[in-house]
N, C-alpha and C positions, 0 to 999 in steps of 0.2 A: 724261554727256559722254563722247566717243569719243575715244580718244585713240590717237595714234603716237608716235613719237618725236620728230618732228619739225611734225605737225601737229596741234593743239587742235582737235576739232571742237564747234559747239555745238547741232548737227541733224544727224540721218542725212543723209546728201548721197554721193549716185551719179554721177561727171562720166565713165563710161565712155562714147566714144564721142564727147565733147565737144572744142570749139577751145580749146587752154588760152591765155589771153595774160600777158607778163609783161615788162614793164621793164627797161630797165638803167638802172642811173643814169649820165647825159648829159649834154653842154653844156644848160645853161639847163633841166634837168629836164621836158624835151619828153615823154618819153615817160610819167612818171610824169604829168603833166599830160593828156595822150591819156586812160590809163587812166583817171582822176577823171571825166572829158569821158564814157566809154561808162560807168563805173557808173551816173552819176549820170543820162544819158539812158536807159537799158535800166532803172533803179532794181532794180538788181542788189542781189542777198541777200547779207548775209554769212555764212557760215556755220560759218568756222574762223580762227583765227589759228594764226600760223607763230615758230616759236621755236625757236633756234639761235644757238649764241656768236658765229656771223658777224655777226650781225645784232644791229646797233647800239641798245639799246633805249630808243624814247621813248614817249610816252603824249602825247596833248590831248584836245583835244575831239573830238564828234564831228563828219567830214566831210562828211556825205552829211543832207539835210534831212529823204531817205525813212527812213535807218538807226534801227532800235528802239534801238539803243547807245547809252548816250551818251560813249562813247570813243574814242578812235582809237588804236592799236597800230602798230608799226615794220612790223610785217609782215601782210595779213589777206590771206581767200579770200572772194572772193562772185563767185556763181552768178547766169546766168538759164537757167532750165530752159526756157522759151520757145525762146529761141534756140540752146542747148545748148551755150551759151558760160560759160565757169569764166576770170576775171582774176584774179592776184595781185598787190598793193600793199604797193610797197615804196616805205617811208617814210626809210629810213634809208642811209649807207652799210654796206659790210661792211668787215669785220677782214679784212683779206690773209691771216692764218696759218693761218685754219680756213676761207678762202673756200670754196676745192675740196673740203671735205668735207662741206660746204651744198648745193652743186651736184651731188655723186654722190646726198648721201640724197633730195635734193630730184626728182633724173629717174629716181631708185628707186621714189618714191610716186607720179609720173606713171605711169612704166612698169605699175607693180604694179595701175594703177586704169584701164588699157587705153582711154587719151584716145587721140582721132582725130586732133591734129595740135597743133605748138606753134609760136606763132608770138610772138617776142620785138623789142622796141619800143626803139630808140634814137637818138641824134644825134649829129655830128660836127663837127666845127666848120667855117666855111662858107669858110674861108679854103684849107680841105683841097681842096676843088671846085675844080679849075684851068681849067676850061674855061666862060667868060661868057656866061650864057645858058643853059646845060645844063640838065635835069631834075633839081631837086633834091633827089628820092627816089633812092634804092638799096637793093638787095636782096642777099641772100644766099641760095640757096637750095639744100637737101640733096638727093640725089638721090631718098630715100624719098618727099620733101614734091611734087617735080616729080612722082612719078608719082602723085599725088591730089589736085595741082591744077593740071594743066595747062591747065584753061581758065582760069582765072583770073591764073596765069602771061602767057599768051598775051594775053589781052585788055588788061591794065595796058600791054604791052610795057616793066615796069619796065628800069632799068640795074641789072645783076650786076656787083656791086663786085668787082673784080680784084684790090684790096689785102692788104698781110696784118694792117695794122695801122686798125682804125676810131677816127681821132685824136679822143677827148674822148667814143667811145662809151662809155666801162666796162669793165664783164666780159663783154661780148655773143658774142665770137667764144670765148669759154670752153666758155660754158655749154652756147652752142650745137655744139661739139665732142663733151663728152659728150650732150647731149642726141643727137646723130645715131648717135655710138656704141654708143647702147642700143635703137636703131632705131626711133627715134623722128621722124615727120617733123615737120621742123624749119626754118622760115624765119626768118630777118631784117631786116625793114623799118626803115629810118630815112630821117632827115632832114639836110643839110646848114644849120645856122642860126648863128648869131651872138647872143649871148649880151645879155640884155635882159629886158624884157616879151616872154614866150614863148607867151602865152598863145596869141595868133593861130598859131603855128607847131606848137602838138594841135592844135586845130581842126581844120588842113590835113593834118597827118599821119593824125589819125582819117577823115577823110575821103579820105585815101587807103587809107586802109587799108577803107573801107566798100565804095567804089568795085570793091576786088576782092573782096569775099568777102561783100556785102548782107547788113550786120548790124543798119544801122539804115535805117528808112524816113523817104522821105522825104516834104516837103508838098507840093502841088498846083503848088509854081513850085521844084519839084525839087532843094530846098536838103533840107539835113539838119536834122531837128527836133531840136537839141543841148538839155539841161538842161544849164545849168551848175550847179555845184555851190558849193553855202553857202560853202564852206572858201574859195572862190578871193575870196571881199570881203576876204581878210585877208593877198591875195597878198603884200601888198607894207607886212605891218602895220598897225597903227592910226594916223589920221589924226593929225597932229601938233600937239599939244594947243595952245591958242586961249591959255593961261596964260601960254607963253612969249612971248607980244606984249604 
């Protein structure tokens, strides 16, 4: 096993040149939901877990019906070398006192493993959207990231959020600070939702997010071929036991 300080690996694994994607945690866990949505349709590898005092630690089962594990961790990495896309999954919150020093080590081992672009995934809450009707996507994007994907930029016509503050995104406008700092390009996609069964609002967000950057294919009546994934039957727990009647 390979090890860093910060990353477990459990297979040699090369992401230079690769889209990294990665979560904040969000109203209604959209984003972390998204990413479940592309592991589990891409049946993405895992190949390391992520281990750091920020990071809250929990253990279950495992999430993915493809995954050889049978565990799930606070933090993991899985690859498709197909599409030369690397997502991390974060399961957990983080600790505020060592957040930013999760965030330097963490766009240190991006930086250090020479990825093509990073693109971070969150939500805000819908009540923040003041104008009725509006596009309920928004972007953030780095100067670096605009000049290596301007078609895709262009084609979305996304809205570039003006604010300083993403109400109910996370740490998103953090990370992605140092991440552009170490020249890294760096975008931010989310969603305006309201808090619920979010399940339908990854869907959309994955699908925005395919829309600009064709990561997953799609079928002959031009929807997205999504797997959903095992873990999401226990969205909302176990059915409530027939004893109590």
């Amino acid at each position: 096993m390979v090890k860093t300080n910060l990353i477990n690996f459990n297979k040699t694994c090369d992401i230079a040149g690769y889209t990294v994607l990665l979560p904040s945690i969000g109203v209604g866990n959209v984003a972390q939901l998204s990413v479940d949505l592309l592991i589990s349709t891409l049946q993405m590898e895992k190949v390391a877990t992520v281990w750091h005092s920020s990071i809250v630690p929990i253990i279950g089962p495992k999430a993915f019906q493809h995954d050889t594990s049978n565990i799930t961790t606070s933090c993991e990495l899985y690859v498709s070398n197909a599409k030369k896309i690397a997502a991390f999954q974060l399961r957990s919150p983080l600790v505020a006192a060592t957040m930013n020093e999760f965030f330097n080590e963490l766009i240190d081992f991006l930086k250090s493993r020479k990825i093509a672009k990073l693109i971070l995934l969150t939500s805000s809450y819908a009540y923040e959207q003041h104008f009725v009707g509006a596009n309920p996507f928004a972007v953030i994007v780095d100067d670096a990231f605009r000049g290596v994907e301007t078609d895709a930029i262009q084609r979305m016509k996304w809205n570039e959020f003006q604010g300083d503050i993403i109400h109910g995104g996370g740490y998103v406008k953090q990370l992605m600070s140092v991440a552009s700092r170490n020249g890294i390009p760096t975008l931010t996609l989310f969603k305006y939702v309201s808090e619920g069964d979010n399940s339908a609002d990854a869907v959309t967000l994955l699908e925005e997010l395919n829309a600009g950057f064709n990561i997953i294919e799609r079928t002959g009546e031009g929807k997205l071929n999504i797997i959903f994934p095992v873990s999401w039957k226990s969205l909302f727990g176990n059915p409530i036991p027939e004893q109590l009647y």
